[in-house]
KOLDO-189982 format. One record per residue: x, y, z of N, C-alpha, C in turn; residue in three letters. Coordinates in steps of 0.2 Angstrom, whole numbers, plus 5000, padded with zeros to 4 digits. Layout:
N
<pt n_c1="X" n_c2="Y" n_c3="Z" ca_c1="X" ca_c2="Y" ca_c3="Z" c_c1="X" c_c2="Y" c_c3="Z" type="ALA"/>
...
This chain:
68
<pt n_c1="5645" n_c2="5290" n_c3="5169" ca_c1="5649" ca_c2="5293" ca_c3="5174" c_c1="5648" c_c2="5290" c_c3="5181" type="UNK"/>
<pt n_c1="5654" n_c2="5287" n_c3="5184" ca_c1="5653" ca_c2="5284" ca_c3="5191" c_c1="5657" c_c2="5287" c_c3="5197" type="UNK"/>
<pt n_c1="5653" n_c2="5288" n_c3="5203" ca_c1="5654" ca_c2="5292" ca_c3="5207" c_c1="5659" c_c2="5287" c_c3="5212" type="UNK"/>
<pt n_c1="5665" n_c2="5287" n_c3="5209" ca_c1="5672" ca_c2="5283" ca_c3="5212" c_c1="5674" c_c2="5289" c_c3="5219" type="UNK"/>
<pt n_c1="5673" n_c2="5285" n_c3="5225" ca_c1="5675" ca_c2="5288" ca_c3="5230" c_c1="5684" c_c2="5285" c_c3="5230" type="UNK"/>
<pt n_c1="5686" n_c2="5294" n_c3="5231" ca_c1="5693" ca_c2="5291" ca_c3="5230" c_c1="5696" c_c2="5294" c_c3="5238" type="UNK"/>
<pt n_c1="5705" n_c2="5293" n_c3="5238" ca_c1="5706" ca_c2="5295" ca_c3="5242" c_c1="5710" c_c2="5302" c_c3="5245" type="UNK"/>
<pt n_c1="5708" n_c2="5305" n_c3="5247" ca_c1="5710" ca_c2="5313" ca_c3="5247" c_c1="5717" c_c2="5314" c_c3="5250" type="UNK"/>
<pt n_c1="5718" n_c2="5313" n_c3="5257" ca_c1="5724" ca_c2="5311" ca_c3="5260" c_c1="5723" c_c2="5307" c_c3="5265" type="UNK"/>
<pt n_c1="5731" n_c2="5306" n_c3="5268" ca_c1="5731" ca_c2="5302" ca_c3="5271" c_c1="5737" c_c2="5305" c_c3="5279" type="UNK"/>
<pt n_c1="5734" n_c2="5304" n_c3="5284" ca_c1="5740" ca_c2="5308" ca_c3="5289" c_c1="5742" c_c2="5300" c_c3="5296" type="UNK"/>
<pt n_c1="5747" n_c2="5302" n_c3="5296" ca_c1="5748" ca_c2="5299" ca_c3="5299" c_c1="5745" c_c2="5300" c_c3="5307" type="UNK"/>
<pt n_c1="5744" n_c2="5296" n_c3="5311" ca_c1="5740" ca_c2="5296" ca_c3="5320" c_c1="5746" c_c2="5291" c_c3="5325" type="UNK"/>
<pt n_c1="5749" n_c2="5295" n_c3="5327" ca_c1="5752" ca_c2="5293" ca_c3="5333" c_c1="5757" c_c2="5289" c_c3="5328" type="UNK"/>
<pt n_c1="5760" n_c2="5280" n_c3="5334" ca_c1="5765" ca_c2="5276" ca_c3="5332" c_c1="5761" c_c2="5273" c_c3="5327" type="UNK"/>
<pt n_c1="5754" n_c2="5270" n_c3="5327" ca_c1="5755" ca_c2="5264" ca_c3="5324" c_c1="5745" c_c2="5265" c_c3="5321" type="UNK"/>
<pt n_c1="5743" n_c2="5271" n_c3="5318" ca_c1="5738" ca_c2="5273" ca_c3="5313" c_c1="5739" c_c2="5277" c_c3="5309" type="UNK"/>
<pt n_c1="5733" n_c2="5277" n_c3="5305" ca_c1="5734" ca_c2="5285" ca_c3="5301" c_c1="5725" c_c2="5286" c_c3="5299" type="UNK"/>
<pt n_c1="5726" n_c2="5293" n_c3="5296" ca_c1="5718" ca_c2="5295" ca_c3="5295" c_c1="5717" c_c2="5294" c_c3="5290" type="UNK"/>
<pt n_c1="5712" n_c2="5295" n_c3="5288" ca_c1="5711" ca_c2="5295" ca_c3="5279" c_c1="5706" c_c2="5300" c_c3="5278" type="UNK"/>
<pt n_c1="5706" n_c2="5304" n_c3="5272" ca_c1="5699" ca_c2="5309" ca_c3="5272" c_c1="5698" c_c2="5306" c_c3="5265" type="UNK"/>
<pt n_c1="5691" n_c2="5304" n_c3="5263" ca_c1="5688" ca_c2="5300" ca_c3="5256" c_c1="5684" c_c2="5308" c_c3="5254" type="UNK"/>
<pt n_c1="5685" n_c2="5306" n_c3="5246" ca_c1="5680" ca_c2="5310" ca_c3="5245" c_c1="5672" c_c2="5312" c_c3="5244" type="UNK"/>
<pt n_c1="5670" n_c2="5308" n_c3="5247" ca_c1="5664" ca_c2="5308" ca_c3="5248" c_c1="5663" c_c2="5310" c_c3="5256" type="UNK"/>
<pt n_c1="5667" n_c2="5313" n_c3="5259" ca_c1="5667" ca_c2="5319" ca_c3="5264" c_c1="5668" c_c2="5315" c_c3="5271" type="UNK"/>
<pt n_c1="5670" n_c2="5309" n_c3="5270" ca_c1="5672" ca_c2="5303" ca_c3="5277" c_c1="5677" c_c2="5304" c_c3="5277" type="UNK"/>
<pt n_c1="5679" n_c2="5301" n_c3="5285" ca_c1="5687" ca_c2="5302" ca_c3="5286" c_c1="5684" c_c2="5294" c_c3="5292" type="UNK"/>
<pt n_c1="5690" n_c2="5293" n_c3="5290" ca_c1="5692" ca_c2="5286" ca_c3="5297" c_c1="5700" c_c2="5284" c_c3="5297" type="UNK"/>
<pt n_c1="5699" n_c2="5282" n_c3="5304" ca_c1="5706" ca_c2="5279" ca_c3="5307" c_c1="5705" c_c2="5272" c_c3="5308" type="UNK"/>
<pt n_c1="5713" n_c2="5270" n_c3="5305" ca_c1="5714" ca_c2="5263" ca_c3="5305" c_c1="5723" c_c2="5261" c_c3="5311" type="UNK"/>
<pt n_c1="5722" n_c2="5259" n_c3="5314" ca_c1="5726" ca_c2="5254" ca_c3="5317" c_c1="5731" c_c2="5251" c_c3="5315" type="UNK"/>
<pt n_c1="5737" n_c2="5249" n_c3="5316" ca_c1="5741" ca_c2="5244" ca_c3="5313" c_c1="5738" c_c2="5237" c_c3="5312" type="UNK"/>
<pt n_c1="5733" n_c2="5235" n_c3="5318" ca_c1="5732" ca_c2="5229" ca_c3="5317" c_c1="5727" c_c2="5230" c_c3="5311" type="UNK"/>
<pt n_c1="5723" n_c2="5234" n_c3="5309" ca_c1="5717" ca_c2="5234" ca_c3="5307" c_c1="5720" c_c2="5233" c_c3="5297" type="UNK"/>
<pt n_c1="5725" n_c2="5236" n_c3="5298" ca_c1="5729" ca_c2="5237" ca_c3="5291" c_c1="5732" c_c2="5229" c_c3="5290" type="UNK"/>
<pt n_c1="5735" n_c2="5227" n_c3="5296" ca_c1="5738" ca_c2="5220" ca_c3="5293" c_c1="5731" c_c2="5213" c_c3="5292" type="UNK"/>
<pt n_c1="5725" n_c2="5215" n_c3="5293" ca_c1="5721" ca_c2="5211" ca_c3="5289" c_c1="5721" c_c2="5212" c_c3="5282" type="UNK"/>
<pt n_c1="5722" n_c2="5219" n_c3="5278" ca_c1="5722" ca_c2="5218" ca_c3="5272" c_c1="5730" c_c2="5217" c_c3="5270" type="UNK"/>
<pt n_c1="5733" n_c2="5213" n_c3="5272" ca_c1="5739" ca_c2="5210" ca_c3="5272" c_c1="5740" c_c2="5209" c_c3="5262" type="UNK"/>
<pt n_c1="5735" n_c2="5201" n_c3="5264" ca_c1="5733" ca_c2="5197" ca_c3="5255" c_c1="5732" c_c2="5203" c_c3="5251" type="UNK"/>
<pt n_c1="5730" n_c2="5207" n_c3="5251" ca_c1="5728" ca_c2="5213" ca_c3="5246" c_c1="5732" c_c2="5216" c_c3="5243" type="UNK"/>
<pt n_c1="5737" n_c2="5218" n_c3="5248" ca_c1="5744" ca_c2="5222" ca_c3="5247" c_c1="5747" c_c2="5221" c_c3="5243" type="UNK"/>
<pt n_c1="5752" n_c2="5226" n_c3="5238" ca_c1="5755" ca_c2="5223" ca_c3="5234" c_c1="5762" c_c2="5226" c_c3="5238" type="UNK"/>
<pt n_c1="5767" n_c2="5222" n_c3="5236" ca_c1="5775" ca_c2="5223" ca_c3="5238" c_c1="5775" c_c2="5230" c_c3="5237" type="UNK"/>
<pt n_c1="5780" n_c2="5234" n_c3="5240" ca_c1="5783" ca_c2="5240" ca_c3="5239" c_c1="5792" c_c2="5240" c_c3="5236" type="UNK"/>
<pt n_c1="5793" n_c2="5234" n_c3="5238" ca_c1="5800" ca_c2="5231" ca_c3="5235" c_c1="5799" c_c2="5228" c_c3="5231" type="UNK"/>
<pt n_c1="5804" n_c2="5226" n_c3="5225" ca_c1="5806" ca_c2="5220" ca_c3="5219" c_c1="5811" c_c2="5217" c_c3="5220" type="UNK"/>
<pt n_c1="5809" n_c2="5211" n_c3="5220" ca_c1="5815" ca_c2="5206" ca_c3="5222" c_c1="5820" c_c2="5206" c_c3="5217" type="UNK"/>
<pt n_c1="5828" n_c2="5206" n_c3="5222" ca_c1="5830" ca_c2="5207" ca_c3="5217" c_c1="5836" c_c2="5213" c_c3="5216" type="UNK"/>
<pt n_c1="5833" n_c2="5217" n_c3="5220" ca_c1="5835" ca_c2="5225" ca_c3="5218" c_c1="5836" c_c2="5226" c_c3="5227" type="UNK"/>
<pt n_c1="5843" n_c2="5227" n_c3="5228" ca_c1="5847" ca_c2="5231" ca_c3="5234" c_c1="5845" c_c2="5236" c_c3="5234" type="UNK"/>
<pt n_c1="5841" n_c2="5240" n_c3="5242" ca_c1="5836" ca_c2="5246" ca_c3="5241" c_c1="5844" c_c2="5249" c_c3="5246" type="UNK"/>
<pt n_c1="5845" n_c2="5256" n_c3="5249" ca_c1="5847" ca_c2="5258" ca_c3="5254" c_c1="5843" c_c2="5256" c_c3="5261" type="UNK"/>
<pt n_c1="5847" n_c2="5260" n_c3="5266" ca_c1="5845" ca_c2="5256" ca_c3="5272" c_c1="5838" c_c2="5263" c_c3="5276" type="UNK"/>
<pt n_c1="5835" n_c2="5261" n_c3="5276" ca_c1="5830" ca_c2="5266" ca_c3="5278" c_c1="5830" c_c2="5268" c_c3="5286" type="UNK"/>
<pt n_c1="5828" n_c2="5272" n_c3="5289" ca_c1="5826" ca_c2="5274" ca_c3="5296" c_c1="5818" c_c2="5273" c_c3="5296" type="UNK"/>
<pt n_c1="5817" n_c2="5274" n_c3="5290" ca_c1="5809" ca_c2="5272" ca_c3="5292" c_c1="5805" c_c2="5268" c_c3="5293" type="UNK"/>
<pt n_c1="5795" n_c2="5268" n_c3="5294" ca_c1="5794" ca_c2="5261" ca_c3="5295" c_c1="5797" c_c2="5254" c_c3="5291" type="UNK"/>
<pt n_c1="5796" n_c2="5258" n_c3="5287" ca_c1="5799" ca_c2="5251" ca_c3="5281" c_c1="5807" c_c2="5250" c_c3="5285" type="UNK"/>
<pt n_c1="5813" n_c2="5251" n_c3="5289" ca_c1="5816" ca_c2="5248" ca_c3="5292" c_c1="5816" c_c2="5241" c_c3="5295" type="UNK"/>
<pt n_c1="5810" n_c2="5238" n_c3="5296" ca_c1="5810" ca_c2="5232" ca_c3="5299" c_c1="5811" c_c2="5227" c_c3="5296" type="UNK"/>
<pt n_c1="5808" n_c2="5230" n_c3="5287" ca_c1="5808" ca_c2="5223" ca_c3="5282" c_c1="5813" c_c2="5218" c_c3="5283" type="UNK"/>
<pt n_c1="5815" n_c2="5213" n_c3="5280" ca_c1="5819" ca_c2="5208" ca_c3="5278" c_c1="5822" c_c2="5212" c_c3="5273" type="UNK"/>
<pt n_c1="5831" n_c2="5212" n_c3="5276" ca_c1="5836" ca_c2="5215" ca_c3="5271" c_c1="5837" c_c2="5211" c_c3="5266" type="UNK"/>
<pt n_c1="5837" n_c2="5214" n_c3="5260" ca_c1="5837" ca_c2="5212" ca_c3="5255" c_c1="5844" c_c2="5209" c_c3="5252" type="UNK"/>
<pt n_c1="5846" n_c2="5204" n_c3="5248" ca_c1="5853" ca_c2="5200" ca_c3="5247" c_c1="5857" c_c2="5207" c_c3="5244" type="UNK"/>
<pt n_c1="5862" n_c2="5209" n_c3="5244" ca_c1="5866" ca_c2="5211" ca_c3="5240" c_c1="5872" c_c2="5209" c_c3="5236" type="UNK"/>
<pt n_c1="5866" n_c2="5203" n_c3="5234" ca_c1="5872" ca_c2="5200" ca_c3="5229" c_c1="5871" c_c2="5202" c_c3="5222" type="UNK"/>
């Protein structure tokens, strides 16, 4: 059996952080810029390809996707 610290939630802080609480009873705040180091990690949240709706949210800033 492995003691996999997982993530419990996650709350948003202000414009541009959020909090995280682990379960192994830590909690820490990350930054925007802190988040765009693990950029290469990331995997897409969109598939190429595929015309999403127009969002209000963060994800409004993406590159519009073709709608062809």
């Amino acid at each position: 059996m492995t003691n996999t610290i997982q993530i419990l939630t996650v709350e948003r802080d202000g414009d541009d952080g959020v909090i995280v609480a682990f379960s192994d009873g830590t909690t820490v705040g990350y930054v925007a810029e802190e988040l765009l180091e693990l950029r290469p990690q990331r995997e897409w949240t969109r598939k190429p390809g595929i015309t999403y709706p127009e969002s209000t949210s963060a994800q409004s800033n993406l590159e519009p996707l073709d709608s062809n």
